[in-house]
BAZAFI-808568 format. One record per atom (N, C-alpha, C): x, y, z; residue in three letters. Coordinates in steps of 0.001 Angstrom, whole numbers, plus 500000, padded with zeros to 6 digits. Layout:
XYZALA/...
//
This chain:
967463531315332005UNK/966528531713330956UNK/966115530477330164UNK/964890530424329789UNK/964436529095329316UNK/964452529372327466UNK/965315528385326947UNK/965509528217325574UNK/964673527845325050UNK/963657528639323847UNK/962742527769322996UNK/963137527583321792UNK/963131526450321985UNK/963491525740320754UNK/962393525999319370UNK/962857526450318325UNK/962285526744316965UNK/962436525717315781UNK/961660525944314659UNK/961917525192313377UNK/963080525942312876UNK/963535527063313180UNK/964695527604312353UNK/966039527359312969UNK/966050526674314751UNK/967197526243315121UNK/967322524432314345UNK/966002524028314452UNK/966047523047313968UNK/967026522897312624UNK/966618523760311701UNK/967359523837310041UNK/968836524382309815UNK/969017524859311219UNK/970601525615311374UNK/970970524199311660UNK/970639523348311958UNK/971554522129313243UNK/971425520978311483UNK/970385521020310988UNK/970295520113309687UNK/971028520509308613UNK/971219521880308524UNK/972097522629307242UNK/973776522287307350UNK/974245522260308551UNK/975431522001309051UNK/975686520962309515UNK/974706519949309808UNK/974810518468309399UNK/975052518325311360UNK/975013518925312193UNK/974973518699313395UNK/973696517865314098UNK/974504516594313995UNK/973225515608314397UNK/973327515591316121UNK/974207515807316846UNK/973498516701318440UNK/972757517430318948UNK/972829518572317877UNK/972170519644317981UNK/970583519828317686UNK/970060518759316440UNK/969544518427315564UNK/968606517173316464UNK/969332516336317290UNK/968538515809317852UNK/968142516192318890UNK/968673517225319834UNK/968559518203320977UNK/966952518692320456UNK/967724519206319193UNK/966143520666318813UNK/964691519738318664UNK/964921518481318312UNK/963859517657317705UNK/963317517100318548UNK/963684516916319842UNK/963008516224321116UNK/962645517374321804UNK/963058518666322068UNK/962055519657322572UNK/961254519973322023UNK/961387519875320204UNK/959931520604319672UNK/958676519251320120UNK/959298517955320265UNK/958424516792320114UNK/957935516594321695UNK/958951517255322915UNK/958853516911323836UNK/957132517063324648UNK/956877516452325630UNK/955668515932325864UNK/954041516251324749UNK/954601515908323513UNK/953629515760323274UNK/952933514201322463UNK/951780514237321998UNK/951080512763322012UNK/951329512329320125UNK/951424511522319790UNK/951995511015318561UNK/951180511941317881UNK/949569511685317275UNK/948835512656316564UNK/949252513946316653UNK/949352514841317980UNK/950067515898318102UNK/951331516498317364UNK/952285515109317691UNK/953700515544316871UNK/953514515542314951UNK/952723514691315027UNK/952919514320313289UNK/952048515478313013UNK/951113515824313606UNK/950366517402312690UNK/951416518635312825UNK/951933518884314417UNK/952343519744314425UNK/953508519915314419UNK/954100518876314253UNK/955859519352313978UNK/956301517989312575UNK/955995517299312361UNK/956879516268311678UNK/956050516714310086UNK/954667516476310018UNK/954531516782308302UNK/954617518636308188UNK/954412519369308900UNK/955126520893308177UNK/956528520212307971UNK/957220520207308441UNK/958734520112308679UNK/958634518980307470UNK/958290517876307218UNK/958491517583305603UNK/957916517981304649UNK/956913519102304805UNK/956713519915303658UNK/957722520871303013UNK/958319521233304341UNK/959655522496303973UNK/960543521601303529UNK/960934520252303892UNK/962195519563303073UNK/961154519485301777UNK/960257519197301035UNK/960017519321299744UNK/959999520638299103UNK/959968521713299805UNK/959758522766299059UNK/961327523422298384UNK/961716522688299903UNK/963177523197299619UNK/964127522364298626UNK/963659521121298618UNK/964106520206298039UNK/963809520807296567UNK/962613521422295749UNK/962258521755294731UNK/962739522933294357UNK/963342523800295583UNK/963745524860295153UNK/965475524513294775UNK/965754523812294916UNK/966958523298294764UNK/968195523672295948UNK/967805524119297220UNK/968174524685298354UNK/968817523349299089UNK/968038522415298943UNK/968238521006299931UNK/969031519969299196UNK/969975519501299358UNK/971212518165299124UNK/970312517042299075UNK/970995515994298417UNK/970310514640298906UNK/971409514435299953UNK/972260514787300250UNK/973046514314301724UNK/972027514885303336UNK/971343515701302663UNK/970577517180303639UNK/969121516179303902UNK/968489515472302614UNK/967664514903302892UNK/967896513652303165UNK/968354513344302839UNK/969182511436303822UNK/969258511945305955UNK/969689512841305871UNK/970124512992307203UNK/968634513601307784UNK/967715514258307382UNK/967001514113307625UNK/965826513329308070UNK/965906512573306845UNK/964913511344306926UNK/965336510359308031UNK/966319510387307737UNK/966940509133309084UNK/966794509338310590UNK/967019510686310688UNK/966165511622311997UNK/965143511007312413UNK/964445511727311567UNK/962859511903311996UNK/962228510252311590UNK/963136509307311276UNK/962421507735311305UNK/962768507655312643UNK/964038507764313133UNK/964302507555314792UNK/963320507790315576UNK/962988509187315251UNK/962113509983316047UNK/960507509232315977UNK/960359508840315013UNK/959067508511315002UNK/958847507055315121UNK/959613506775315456UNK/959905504788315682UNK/960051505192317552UNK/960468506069317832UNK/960568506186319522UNK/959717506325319562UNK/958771507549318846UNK/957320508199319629UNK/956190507077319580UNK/956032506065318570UNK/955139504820318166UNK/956046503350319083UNK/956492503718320044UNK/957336502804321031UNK/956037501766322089UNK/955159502795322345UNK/953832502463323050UNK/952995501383322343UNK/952246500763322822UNK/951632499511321919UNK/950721500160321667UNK/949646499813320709UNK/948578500622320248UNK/947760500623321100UNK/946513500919321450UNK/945387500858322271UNK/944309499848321396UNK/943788499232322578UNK/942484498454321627UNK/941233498792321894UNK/940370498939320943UNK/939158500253320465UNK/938029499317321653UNK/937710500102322353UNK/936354499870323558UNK/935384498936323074UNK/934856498333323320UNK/933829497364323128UNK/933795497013321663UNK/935076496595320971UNK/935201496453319839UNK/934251494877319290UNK/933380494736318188UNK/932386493944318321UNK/933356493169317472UNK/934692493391316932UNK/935675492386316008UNK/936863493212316111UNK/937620491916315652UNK/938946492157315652UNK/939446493352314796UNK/940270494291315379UNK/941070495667314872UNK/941261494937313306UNK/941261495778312186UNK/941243495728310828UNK/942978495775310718UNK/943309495232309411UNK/944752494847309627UNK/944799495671308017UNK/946123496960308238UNK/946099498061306828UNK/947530497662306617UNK/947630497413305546UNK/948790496931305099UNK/948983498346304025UNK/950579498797304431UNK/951174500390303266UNK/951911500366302701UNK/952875500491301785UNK/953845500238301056UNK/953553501668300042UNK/954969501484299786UNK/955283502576298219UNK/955759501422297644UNK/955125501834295956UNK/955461500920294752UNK/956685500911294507UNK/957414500271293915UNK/958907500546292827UNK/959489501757292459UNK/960426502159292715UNK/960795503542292396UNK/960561504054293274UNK/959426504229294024UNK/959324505438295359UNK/960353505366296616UNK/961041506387296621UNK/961541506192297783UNK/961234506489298995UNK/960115507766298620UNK/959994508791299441UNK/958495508343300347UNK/958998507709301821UNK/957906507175302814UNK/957841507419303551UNK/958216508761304287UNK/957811509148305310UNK/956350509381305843UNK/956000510569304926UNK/954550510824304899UNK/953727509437305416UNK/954015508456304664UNK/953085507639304772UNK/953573506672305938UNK/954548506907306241UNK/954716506190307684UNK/954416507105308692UNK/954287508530308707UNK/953657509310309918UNK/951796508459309659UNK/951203508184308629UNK/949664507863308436UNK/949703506488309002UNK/950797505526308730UNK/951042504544309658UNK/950732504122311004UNK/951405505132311453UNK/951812505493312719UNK/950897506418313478UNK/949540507070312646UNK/948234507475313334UNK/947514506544313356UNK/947580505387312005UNK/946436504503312315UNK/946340503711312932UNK/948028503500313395UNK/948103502558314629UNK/947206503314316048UNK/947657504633316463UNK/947260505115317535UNK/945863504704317656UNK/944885505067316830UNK/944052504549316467UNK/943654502833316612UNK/944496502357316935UNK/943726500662316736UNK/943668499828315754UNK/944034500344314734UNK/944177499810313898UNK/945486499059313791UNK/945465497662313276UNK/946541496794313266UNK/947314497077311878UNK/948568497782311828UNK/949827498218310777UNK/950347497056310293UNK/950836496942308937UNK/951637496504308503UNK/952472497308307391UNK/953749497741308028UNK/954005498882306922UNK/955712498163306202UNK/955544498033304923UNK/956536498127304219UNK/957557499148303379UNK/957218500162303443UNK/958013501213303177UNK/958301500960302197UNK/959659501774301685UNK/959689502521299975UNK/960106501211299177UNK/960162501506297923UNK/960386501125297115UNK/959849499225296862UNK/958848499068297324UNK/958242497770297889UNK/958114496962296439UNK/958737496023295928UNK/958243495473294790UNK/956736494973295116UNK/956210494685293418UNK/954741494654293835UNK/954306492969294112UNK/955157491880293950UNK/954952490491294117UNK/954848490466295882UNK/955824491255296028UNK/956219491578297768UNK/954784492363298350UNK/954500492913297854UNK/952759493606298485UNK/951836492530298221UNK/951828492261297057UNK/950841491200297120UNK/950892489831297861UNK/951886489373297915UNK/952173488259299363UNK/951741488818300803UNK/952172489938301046UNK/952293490100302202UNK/950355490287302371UNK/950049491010301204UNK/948323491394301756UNK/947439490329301370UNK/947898489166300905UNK/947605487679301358UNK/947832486695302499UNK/948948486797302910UNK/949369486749304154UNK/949087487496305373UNK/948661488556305310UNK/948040489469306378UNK/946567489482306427UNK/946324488835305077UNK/944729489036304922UNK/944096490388305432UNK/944856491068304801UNK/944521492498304735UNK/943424493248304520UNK/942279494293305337UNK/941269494399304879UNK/941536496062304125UNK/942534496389304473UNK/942770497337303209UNK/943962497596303063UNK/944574497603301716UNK/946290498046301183UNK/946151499279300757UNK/947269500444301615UNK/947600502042301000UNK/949313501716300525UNK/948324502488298832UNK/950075502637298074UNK/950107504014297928UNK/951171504376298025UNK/951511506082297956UNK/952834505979297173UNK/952330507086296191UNK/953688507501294926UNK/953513509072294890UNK/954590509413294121UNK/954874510807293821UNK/954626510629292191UNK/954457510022291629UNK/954403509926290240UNK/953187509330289884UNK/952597509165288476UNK/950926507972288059UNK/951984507282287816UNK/953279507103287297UNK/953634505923286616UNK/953517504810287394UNK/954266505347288556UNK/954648504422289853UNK/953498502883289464UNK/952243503695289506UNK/951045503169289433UNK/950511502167288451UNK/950245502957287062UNK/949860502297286074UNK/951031501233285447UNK/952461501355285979UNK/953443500725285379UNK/952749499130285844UNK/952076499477286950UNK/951684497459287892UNK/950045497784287474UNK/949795498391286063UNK/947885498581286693UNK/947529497368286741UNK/947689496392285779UNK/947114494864286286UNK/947305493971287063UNK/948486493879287661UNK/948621493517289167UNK/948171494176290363UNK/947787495371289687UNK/947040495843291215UNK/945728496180290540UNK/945379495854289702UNK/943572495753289702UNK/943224494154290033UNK/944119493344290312UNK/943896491960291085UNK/944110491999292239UNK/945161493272292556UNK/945075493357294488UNK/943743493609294636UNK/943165494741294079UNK/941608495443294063UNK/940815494571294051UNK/940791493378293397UNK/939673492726293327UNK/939529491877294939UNK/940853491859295701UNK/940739490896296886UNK/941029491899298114UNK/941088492855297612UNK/941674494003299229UNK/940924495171298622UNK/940319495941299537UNK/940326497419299513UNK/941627498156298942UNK/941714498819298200UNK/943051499076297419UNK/942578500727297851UNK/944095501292298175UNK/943868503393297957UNK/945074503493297650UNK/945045504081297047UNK/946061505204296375UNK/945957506586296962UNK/947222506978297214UNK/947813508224297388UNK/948843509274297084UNK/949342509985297215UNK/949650510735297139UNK/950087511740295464UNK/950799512094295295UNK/950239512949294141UNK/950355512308292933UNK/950880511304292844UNK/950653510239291562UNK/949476509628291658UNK/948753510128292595UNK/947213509047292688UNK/946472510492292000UNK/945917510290290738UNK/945424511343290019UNK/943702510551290039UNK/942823511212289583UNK/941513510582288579UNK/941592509601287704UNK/942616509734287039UNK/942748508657285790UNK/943478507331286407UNK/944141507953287264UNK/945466506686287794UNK/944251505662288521UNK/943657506528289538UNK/942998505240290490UNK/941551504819289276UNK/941419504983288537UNK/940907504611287753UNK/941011502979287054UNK/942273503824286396UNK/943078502809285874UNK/943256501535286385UNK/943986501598288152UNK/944131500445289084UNK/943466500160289891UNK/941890500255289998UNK/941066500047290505UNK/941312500423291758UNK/941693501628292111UNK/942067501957293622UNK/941097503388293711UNK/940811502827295418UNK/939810504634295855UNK/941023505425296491UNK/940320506518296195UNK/940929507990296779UNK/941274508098298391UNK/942043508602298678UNK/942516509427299992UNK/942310510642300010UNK/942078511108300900UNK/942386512915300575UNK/944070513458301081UNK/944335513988300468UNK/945537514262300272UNK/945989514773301543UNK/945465515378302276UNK/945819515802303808UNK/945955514549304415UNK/947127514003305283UNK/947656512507305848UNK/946527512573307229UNK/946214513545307570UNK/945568513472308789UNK/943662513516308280UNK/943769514082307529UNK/942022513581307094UNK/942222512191306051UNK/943377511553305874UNK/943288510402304798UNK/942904509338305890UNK/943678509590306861UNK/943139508496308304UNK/942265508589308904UNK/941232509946308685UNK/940158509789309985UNK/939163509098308688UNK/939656509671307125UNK/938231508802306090UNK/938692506903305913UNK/940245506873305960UNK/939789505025306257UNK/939558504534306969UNK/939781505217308695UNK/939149504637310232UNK/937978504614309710UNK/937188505900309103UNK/935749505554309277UNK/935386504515308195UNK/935829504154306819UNK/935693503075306397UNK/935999502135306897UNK/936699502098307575UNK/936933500417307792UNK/936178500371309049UNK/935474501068309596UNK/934256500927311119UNK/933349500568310259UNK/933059501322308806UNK/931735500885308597UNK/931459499242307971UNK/932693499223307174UNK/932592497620306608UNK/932964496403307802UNK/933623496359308453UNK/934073495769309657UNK/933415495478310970UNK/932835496679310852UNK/931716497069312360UNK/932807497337313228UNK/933545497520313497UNK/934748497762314576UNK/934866498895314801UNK/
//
């Protein structure tokens, strides 16, 4: 009899901390399918329910540590493939440099957007959580970056660096995301909008950066 594997065997194998079981359930739900595929349809629901649950006060930080560490495995195997390079590209793939500010820990999300825009062609540079901001700004000088994504859960995250990052703005495409990126915040730090869905935030900077780039 053929076993299908569910999101609710998945959360039995994570609740009880069974990382066999847990990685068993997580490679059949992921099994043959294509990176874009996995991150819509199994990896961001599945970190929406660790936030919901996380808010409902249901989820541990031991519950979300073991989680997260998962699904980085998982998504560091599935982005194992080199990127593809875009067909008659008239210039070189655009180079997106991501980071979370100070305090953020929380980077998954934005390493699944990573990890589409690579599929995509686009050349990654991802620094993950808690990135001091001297450390972003070197690196998106050094990468000569044609656009930097910061993603927070908070505005403070944000306005705490607004004048160091209204000088990233003045030399990089600057975006802000996630729910600390308010009206007032990207305001404030001279940063444009994302749309809050990770999978329409990447098809609106592919298409920015085709249009300024030509690529």
């Amino acid at each position: 009899m053929t076993i299908l594997t569910t999101s609710d065997e998945l959360w039995a194998a994570v609740e009880t901390f069974d990382a066999e079981a847990a990685e068993v359930a997580i490679a059949r739900l992921l099994w043959d399918v294509p990176l874009s595929g996995a991150v819509t349809g199994v990896v961001l629901p599945f970190l929406q329910e660790v936030g919901d649950r996380w808010e409902a006060g249901t989820l541990s930080v031991a519950h979300e540590h073991f989680v997260s560490d998962m699904l980085r495995r998982k998504l560091t195997a599935l982005a194992a493939v080199p990127p593809r390079a875009a067909d008659g590209a008239a210039a070189p793939a655009p180079v997106v440099l991501l980071a979370c500010p100070p305090g953020e820990r929380h980077d998954m999300v934005l390493l699944c957007v990573a990890l589409m825009l690579r599929e995509r062609g686009v050349r990654v540079r991802f620094l993950g959580a808690d990135t001091p901001i001297p450390a972003i700004l070197t690196a998106a000088r050094g990468t000569a970056a044609d656009a930097v994504v910061l993603a927070a859960t908070r505005p403070t995250m944000f306005t705490a660096n607004a004048s160091a990052l209204r000088k990233l703005a003045a030399d990089h495409a600057l975006y802000a995301a996630g729910r600390g990126a308010d009206e007032q915040t990207l305001a404030e730090v001279g940063a444009r909008a994302l749309p809050a869905d990770p999978v329409r935030a990447v098809v609106a900077l592919v298409g920015e950066l085709a249009e300024t780039r030509r690529w």
